[in-house]
MARROGU-924641 format. One record per residue (C-alpha): y, x negated, z negated; residue in one letter; residue number from 1. Coordinates in Angstrom, 1 decimal, padded with zeros to 4 digits. Each point is the difference from the previous one (the first is absolute). Example, Ala and Ser with C-alpha at 12.3 -4.5 7.8 and 13.67 -1.06 7.14 Angstrom:
% MARROGU-924641
{{-004.5,-012.3,-007.8},'a',1}
{{003.4,-001.4,000.7},'s',2}
//
This chain:
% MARROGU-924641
{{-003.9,-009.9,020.5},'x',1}
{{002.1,-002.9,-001.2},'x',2}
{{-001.1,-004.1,000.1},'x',3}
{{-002.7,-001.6,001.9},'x',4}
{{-002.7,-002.3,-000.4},'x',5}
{{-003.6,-000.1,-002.2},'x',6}
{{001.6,002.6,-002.6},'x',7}
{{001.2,002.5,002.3},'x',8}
{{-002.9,-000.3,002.6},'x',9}
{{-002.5,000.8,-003.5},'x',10}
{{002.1,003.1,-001.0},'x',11}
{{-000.4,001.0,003.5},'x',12}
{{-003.8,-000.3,000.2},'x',13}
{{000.1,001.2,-003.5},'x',14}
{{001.6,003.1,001.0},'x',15}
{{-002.0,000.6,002.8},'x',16}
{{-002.9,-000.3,-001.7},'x',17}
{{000.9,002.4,-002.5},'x',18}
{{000.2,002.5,003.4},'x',19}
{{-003.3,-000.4,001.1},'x',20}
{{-001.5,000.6,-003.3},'x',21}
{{001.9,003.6,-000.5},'x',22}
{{-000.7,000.5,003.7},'x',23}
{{-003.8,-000.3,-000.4},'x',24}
{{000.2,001.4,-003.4},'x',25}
{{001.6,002.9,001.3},'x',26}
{{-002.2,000.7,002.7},'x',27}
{{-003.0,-000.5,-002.0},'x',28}
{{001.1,003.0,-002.3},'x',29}
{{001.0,-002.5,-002.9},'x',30}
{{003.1,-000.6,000.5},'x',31}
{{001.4,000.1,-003.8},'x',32}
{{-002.9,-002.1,-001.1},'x',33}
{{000.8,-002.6,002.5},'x',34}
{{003.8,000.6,-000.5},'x',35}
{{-000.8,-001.0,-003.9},'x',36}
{{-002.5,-002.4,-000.3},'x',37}
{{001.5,-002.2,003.0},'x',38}
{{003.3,001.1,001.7},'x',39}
{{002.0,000.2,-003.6},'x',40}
{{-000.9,-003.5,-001.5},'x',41}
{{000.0,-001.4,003.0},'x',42}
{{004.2,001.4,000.7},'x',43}
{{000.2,-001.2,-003.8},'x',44}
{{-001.2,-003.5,000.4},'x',45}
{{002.4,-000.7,003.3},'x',46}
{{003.0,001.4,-001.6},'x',47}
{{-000.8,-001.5,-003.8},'x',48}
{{002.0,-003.0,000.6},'x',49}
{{003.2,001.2,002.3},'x',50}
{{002.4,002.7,-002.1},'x',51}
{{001.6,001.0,003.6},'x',52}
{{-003.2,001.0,001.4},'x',53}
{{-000.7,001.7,-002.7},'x',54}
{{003.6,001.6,000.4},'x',55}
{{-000.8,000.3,003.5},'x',56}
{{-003.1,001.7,-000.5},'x',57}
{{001.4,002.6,-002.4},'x',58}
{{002.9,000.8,002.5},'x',59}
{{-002.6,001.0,002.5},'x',60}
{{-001.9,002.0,-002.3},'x',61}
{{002.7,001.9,-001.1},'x',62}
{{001.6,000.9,003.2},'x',63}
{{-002.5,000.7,002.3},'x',64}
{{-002.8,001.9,-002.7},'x',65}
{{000.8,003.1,-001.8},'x',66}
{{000.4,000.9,-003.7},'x',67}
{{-003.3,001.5,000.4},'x',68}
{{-001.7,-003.0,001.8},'x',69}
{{001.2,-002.3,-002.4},'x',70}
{{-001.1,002.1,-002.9},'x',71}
{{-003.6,-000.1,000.8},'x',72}
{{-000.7,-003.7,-000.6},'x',73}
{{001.8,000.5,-003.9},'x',74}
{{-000.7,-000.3,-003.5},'x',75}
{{001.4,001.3,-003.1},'x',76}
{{000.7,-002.9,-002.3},'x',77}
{{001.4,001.4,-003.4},'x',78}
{{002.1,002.5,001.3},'x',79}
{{001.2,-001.6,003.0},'x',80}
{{-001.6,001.0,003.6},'x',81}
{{-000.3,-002.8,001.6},'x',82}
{{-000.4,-000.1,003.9},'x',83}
{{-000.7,-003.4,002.1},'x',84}
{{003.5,-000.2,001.4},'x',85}
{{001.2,-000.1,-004.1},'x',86}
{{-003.5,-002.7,-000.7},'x',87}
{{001.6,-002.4,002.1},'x',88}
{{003.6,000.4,-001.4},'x',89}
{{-001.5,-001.0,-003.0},'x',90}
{{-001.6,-002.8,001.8},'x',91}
{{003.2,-001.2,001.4},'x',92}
{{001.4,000.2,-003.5},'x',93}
{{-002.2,-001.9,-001.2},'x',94}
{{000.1,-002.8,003.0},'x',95}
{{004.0,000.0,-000.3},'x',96}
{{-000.2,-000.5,-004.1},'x',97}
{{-002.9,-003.1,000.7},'x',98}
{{003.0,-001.4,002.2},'x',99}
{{002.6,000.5,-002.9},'x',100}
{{-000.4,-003.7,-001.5},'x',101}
{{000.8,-001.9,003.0},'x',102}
{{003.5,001.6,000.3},'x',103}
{{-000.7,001.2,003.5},'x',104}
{{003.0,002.8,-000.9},'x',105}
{{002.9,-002.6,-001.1},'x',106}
{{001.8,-000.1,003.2},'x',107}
{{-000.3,003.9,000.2},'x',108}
{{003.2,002.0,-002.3},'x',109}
{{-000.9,003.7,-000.5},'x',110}
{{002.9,000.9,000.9},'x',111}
{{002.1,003.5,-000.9},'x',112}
{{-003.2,001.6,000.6},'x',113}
{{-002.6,-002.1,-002.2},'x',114}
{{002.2,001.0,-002.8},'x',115}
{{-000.2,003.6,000.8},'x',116}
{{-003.3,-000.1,000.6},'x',117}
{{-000.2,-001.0,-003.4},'x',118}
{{002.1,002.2,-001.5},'x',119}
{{-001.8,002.9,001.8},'x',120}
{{-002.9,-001.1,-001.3},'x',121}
{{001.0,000.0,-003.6},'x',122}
{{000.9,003.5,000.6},'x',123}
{{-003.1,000.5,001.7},'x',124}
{{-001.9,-001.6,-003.5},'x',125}
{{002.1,002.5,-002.0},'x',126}
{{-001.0,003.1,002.1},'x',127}
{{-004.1,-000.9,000.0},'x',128}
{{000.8,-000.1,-004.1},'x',129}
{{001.9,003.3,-000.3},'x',130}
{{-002.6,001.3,002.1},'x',131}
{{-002.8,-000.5,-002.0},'x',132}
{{001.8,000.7,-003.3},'x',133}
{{001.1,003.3,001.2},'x',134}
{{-003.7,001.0,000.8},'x',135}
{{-000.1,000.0,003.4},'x',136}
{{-002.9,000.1,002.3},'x',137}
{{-001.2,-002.9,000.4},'x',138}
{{-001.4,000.8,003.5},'x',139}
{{003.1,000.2,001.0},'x',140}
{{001.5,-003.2,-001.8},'x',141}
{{-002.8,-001.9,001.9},'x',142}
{{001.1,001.3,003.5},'x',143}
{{003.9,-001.1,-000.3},'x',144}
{{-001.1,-003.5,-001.9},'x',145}
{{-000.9,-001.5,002.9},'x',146}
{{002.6,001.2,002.9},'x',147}
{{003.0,-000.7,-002.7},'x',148}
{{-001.8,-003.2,-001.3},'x',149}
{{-000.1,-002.0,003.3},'x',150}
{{003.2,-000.5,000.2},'x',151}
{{-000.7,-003.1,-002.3},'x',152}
{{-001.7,-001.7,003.3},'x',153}
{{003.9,-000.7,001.4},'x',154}
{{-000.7,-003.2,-002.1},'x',155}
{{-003.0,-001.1,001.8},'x',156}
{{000.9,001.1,002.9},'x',157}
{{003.2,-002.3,000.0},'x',158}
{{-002.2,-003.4,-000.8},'x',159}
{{-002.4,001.4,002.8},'x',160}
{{003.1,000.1,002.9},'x',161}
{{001.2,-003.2,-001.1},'x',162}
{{-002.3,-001.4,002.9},'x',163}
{{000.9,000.9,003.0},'x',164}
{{-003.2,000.6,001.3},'x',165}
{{-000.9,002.6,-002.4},'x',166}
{{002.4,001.8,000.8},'x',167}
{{-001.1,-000.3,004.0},'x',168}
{{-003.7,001.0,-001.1},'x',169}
{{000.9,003.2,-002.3},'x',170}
{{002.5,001.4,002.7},'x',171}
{{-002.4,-000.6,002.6},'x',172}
{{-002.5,001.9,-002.0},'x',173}
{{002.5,002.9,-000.7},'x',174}
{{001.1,000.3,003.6},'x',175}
{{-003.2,000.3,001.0},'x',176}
{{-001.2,002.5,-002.3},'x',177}
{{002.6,002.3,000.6},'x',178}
{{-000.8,-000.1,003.7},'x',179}
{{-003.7,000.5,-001.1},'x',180}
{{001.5,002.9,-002.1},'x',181}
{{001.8,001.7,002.6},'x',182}
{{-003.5,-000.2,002.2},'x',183}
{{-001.8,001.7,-002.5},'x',184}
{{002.5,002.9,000.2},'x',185}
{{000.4,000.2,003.3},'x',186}
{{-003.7,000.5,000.1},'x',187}
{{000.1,003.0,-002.7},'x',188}
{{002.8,001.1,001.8},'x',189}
{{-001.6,000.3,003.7},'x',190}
{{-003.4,001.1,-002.1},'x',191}
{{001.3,002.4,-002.3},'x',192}
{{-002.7,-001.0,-002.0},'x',193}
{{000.2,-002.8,-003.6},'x',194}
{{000.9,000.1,-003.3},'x',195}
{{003.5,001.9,-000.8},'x',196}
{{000.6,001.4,003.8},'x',197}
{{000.9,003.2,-000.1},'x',198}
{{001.9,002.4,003.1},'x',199}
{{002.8,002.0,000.1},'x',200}
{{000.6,002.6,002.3},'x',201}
{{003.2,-001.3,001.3},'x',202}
{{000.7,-002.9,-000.8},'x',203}
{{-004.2,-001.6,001.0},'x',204}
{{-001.8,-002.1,-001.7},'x',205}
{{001.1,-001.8,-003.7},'x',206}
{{-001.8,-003.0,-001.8},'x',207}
{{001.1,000.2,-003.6},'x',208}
{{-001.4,-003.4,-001.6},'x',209}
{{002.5,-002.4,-001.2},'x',210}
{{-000.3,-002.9,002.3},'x',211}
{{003.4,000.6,001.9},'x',212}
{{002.2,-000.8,-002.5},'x',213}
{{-001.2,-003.9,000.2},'x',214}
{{-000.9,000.4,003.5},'x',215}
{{003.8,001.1,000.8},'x',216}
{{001.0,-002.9,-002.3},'x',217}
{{-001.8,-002.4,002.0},'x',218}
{{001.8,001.4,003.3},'x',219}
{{003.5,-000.5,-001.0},'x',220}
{{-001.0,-003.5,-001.1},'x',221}
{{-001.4,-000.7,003.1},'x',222}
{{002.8,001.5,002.0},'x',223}
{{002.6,-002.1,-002.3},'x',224}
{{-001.9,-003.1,001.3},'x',225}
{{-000.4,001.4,003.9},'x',226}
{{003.7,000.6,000.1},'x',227}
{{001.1,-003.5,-001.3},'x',228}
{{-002.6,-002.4,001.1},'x',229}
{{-001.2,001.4,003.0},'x',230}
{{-000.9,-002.9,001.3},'x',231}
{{-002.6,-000.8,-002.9},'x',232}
{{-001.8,003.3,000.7},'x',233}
{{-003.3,000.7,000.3},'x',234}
{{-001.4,-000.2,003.4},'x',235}
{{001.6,004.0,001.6},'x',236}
{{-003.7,001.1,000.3},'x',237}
{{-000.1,000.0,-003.7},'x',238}
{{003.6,001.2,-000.4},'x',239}
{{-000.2,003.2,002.2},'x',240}
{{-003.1,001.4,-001.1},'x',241}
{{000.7,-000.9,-003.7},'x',242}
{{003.2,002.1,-000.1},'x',243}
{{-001.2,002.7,001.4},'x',244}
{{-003.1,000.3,-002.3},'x',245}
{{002.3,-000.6,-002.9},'x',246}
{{002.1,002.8,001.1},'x',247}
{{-002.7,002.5,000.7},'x',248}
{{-000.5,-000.6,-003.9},'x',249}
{{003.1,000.9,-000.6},'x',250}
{{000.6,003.1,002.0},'x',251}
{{-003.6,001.5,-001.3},'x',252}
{{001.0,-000.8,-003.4},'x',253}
{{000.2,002.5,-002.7},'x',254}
{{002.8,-001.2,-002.0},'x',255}
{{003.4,001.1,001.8},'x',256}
{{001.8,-002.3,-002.0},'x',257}
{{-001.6,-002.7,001.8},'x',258}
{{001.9,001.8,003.1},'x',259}
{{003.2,000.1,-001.4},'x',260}
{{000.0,-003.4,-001.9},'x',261}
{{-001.1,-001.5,002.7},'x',262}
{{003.2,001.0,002.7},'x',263}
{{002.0,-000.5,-002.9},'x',264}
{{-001.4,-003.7,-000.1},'x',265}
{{000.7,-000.2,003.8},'x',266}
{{003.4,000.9,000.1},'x',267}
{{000.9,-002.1,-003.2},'x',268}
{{-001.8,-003.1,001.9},'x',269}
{{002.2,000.4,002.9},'x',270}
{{003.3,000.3,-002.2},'x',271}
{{-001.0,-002.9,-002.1},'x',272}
{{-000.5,-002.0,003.8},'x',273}
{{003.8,000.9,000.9},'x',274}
{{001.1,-002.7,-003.1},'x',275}
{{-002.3,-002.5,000.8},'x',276}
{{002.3,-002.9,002.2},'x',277}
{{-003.0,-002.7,000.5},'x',278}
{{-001.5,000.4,002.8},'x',279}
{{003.5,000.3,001.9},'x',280}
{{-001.2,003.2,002.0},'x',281}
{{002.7,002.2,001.4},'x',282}
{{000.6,003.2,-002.1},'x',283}
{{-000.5,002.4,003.4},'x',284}
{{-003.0,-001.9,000.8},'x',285}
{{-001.4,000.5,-003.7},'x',286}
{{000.6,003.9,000.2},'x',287}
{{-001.4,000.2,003.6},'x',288}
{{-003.3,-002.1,-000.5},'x',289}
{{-000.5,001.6,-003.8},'x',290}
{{-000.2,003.4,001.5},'x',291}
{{-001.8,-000.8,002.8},'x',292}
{{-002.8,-001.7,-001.9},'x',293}
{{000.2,003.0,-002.4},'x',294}
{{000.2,002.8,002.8},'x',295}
{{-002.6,-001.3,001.5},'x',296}
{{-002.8,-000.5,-002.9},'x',297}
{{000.7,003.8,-001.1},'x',298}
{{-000.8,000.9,003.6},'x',299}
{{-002.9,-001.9,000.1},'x',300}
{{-001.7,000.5,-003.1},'x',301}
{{000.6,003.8,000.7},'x',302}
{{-001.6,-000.6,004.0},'x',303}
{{-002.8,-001.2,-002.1},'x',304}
{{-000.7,002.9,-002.4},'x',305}
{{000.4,002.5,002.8},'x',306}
{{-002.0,-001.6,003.0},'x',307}
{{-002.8,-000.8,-002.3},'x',308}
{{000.0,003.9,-001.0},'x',309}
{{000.6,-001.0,-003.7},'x',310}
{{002.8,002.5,-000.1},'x',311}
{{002.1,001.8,002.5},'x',312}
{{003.3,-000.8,001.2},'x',313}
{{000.3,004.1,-001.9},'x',314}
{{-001.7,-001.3,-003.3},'x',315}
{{002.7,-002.4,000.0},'x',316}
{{002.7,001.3,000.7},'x',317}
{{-001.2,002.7,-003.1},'x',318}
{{-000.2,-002.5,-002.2},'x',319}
{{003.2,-001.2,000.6},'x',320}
{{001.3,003.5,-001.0},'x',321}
{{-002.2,000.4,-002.6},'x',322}
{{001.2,-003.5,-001.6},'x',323}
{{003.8,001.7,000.3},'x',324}
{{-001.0,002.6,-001.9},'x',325}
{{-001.9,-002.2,-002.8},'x',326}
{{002.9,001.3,-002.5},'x',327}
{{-001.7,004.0,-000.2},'x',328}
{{-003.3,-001.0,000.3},'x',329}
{{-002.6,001.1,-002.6},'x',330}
{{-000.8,-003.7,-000.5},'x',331}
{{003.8,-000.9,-000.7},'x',332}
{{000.2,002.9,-002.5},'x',333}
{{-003.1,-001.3,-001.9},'x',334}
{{001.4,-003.5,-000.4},'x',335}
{{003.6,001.6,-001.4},'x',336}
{{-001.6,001.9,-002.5},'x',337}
{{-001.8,-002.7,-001.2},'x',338}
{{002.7,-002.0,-000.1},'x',339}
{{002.2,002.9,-001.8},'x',340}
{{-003.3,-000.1,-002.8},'x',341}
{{000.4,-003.7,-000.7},'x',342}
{{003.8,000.2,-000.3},'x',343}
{{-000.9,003.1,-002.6},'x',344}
{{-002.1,-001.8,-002.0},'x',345}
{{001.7,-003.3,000.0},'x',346}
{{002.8,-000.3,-002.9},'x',347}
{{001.0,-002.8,-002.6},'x',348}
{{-001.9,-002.6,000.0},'x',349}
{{-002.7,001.2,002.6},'x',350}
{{003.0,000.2,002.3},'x',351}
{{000.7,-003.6,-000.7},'x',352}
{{-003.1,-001.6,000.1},'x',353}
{{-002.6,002.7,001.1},'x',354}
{{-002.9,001.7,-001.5},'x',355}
{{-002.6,-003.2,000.8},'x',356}
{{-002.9,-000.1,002.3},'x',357}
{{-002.1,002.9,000.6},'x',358}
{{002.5,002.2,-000.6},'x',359}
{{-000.3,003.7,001.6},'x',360}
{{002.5,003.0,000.6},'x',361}
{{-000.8,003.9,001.1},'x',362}
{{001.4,001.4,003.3},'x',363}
{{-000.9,002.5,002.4},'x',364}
{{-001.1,-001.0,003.4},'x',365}
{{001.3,002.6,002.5},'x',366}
{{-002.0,-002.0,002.4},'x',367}
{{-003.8,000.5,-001.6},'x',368}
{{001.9,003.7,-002.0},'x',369}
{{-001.1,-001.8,-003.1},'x',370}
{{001.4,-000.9,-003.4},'x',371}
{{-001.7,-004.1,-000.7},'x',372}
{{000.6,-002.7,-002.5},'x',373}
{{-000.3,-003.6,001.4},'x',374}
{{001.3,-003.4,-000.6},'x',375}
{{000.6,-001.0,003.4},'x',376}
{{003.3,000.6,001.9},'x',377}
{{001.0,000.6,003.5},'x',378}
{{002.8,-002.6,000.0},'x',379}
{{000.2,-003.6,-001.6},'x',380}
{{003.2,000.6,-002.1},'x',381}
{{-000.9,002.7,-001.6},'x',382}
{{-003.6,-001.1,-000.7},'x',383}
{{001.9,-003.1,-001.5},'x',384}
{{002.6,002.3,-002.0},'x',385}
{{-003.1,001.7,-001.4},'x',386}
{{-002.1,-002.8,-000.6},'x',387}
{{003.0,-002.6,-001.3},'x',388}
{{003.4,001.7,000.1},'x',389}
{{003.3,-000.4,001.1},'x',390}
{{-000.4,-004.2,-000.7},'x',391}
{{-003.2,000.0,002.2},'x',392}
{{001.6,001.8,002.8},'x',393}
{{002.9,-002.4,-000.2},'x',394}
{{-001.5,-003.5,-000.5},'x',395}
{{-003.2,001.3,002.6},'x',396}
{{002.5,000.7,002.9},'x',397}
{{001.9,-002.9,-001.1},'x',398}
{{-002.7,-002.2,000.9},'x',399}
{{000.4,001.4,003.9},'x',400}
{{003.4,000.2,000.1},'x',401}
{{000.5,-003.8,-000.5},'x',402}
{{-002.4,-000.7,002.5},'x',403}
{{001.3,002.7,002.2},'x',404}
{{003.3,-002.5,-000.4},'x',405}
{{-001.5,-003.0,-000.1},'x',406}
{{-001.7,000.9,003.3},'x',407}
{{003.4,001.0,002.0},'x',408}
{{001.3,-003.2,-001.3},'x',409}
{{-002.5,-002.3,000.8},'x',410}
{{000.2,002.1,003.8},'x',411}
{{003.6,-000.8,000.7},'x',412}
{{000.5,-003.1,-001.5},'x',413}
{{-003.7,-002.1,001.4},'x',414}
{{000.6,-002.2,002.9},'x',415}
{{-003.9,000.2,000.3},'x',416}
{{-000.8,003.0,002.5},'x',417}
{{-004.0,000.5,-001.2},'x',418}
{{002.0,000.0,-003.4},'x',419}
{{002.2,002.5,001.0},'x',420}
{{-002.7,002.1,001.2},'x',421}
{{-002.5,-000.1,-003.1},'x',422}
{{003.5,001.1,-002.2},'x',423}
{{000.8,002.8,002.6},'x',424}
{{-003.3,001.6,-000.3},'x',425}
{{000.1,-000.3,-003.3},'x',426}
{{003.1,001.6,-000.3},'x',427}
{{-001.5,003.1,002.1},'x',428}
{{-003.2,000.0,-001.5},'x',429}
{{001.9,000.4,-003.8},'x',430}
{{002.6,002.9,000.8},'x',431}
{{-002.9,002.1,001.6},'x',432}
{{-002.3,-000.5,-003.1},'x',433}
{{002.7,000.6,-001.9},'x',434}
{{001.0,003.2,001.7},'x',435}
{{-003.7,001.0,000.6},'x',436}
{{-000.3,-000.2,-004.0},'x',437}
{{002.4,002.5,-000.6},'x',438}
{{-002.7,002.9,001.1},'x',439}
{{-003.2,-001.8,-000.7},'x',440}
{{-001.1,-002.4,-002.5},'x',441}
{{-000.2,-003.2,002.8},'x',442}
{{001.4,-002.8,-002.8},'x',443}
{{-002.4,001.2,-002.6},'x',444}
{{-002.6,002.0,-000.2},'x',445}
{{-001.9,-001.1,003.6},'x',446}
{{-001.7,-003.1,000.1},'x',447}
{{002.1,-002.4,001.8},'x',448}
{{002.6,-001.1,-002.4},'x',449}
{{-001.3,-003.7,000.1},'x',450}
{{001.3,000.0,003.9},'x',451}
{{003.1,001.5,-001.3},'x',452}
{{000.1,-002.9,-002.3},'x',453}
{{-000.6,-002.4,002.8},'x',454}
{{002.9,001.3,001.7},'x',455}
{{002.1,-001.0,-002.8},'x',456}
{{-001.7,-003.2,-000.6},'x',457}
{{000.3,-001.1,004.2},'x',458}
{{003.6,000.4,-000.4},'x',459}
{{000.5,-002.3,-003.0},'x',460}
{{-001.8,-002.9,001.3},'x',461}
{{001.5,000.5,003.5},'x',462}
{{003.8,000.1,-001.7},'x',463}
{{-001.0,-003.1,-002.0},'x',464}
{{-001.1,-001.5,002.9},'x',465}
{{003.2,000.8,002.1},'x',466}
{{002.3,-001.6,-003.1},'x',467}
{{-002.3,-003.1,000.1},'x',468}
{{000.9,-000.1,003.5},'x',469}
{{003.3,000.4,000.0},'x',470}
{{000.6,-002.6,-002.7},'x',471}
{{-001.6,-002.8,001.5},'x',472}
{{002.0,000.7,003.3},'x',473}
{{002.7,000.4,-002.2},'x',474}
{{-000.8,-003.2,-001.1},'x',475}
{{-000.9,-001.9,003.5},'x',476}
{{003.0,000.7,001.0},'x',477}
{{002.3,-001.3,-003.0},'x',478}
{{-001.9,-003.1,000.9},'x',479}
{{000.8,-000.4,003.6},'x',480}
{{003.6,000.9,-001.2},'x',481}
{{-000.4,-002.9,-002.5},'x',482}
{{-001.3,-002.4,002.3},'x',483}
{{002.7,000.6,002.2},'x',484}
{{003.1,-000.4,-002.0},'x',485}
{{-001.8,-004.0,-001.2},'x',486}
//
């Protein structure tokens, strides 16, 4: 995907390879054998010795499998489940720590958000302690370690982004996956028929796996970069097609938050586009072409749902109803008195700093008619105020407020417009997690907190990389002005 020459022209052939072999293995009735004793060593041995393929090939994994998918090529080690996705985090770990003594990271500050990162991780430390110490499962210790834990790969990431073409490769990767992604549920979608679809009288058919929330992610990035560097696009073929898959994933997603946090990222994207003075457009031309553009991808990702009989022009239009009434739903009902449980039980120090990992609370579900005790939480900040109190909510949210801000800076101020457009979509991509997390557990308990990570990570090199800029043409010209008063 990125480079050219002997090395990429082998990971090519390499990769093919690996194809054929499951292809034929797969045929012949042995797929898992072949899929084993080939396929994996083989992926292992061509990504050993590059941490952003590795990255890469995570990234891909984890967007366009499910939970369940993933789950089936696991081991327990100690009391950790361990799927391949997390293997190869580990690998890249371990490649990124290998690279440690040649100071590869010295140019690179953490930033606000290395610090926070950090500090949530201290917290983070404190809770897994209190959560043992109290007695709590440790089932359910094991299955928040991981999701809470890979926030510490912000710091590889950051040495990883510091070349450029890293960073070219991995969003490649992502952007295709997502597209990928969105096929795969338009295909359950026209179907009816997969893993997690399920249909509702009026509102049609619902795919309730957890691949939207990264696959939406990737759509406001990529929009971010369409709207400022159109002219660096991929070729429209590409372009087209890919929105509208990524937006069938959106509209047959489960999760309305994604819905919600997702026009709210929209409408903040085109307010933040009002203050930006660079690229010396006209502000009636910036409000006439921004809803155009938008206009015009609602319509069309909706043509798309209804022409291909995915859902009904009706099922929508339901669903839009049934979203405006998300406030009285049973579902909504559930989540507040789980959240009312939590508050009750928190007090003193738990309130402060939480009752640790693995934590659980009683509450009745009026949407199974149940009374359950679990340690997951349908919401991020209060799965954080349970897990790590008050101080986890705050430094946690912290660490996406600042690049929330650091984004919307970097946006107005960049003279460079592909700049401009990686910051934007960041910027989008961050308020609808973070308003997506408020009714499920997006920034914690799901399985794609290292992209979440990345996010943050993309930003600081990209605003280090705009100051460096800036200086030396600060610099140049102090030298012309130099040269001309001699």
């Amino acid at each position: 995907m990125a480079g050219s020459g002997p090395r990429s022209r082998i990971v090519v052939v390499g990769f093919i390879t690996i194809f054929l072999i499951l292809l034929v293995s797969m045929l012949s009735e042995r797929f898992f054998l072949g899929a084993a004793l080939v396929a994996i060593p083989m992926v292992l041995i061509l990504l050993v010795g590059s941490p952003a393929r590795v990255l890469a090939a995570v990234f891909a994994l984890q967007v366009v499998f499910t939970m369940t998918q993933l789950s089936c090529l696991s081991l327990q080690v100690g009391i950790l489940p361990v799927r391949i996705d997390d293997a190869l985090l580990f690998l890249f770990l371990a490649l990124w720590l290998l690279t440690l003594p040649d100071g590869s990271m010295r140019k690179i500050s953490i930033g606000i958000q290395g610090y926070l990162v950090l500090a949530f991780l201290g917290v983070f430390c404190y809770s897994a302690y209190v959560g043992r110490a109290s007695g709590n499962e440790m089932l359910n210790i094991s299955y928040q370690l991981l999701p809470y834990g890979h926030y510490v790969m912000y710091f590889p990431l950051l040495a990883v982004l510091s070349d450029r073409r890293n960073f070219v490769l991995i969003w490649r990767t992502l952007l295709a996956a997502a597209v990928v992604g969105g096929i795969v549920y338009a295909v359950k979608g026209y179907t009816r028929t997969g893993e997690e679809v399920y249909i509702r009288e009026t509102t049609g058919v619902r795919v309730a796996t957890r691949q939207p929330n990264a696959i939406v992610a990737v759509m406001l990035m990529f929009l971010g970069r369409l709207w400022k560097d159109w002219r660096n696009r991929p070729p429209l073929l590409f372009v087209i097609p890919g929105l509208v898959f990524m937006g069938i994933a959106l509209v047959l997603s489960q999760t309305r938050g994604i819905w919600g946090g997702f026009i709210l990222a929209m409408a903040s994207g085109w307010i933040l586009n009002l203050f930006r003075k660079k690229d010396r457009v006209k502000m009636g031309k910036k409000l006439l072409v921004s809803v155009t553009v938008s206009a015009f991808l609602v319509v069309l990702i909706i043509f798309s749902v209804s022409v291909t009989g995915i859902l009904t022009a009706g099922n929508i239009a339901s669903r839009t109803s049934e979203t405006s009434s998300f406030t009285t739903s049973e579902s909504t009902l559930a989540r507040l008195l789980a959240w009312s449980a939590i508050l009750g039980n928190q007090h003193g120090k738990s309130l402060l700093l939480g009752r640790g990992l693995g934590a659980t609370y009683t509450s009745y579900r009026p949407d199974i008619g149940s009374v359950m005790t679990v340690y997951y939480v349908d919401g991020s900040y209060f799965q954080l105020l349970l897990n790590m109190g008050l101080v986890g909510v705050v430094v946690f949210m912290s660490m996406f407020l600042v690049t929330l801000w650091k984004a919307a800076g970097l946006f107005v101020r960049t003279e460079n417009r592909e700049r401009a457009g990686i910051a934007l979509g960041i910027f989008c991509a961050v308020i609808m997690l973070l308003f997506a997390s408020g009714f499920a557990s997006v920034l914690t308990n799901y399985r794609f907190t290292t992209l979440w990570a990345f996010l943050m990570a993309v930003i600081q090199v990209e605003s280090s990389r705009d100051a460096e800029e800036r200086k030396n043409i600060l610099s140049e010209r102090r030298g012309r002005l130099v040269r001309k008063t001699e």
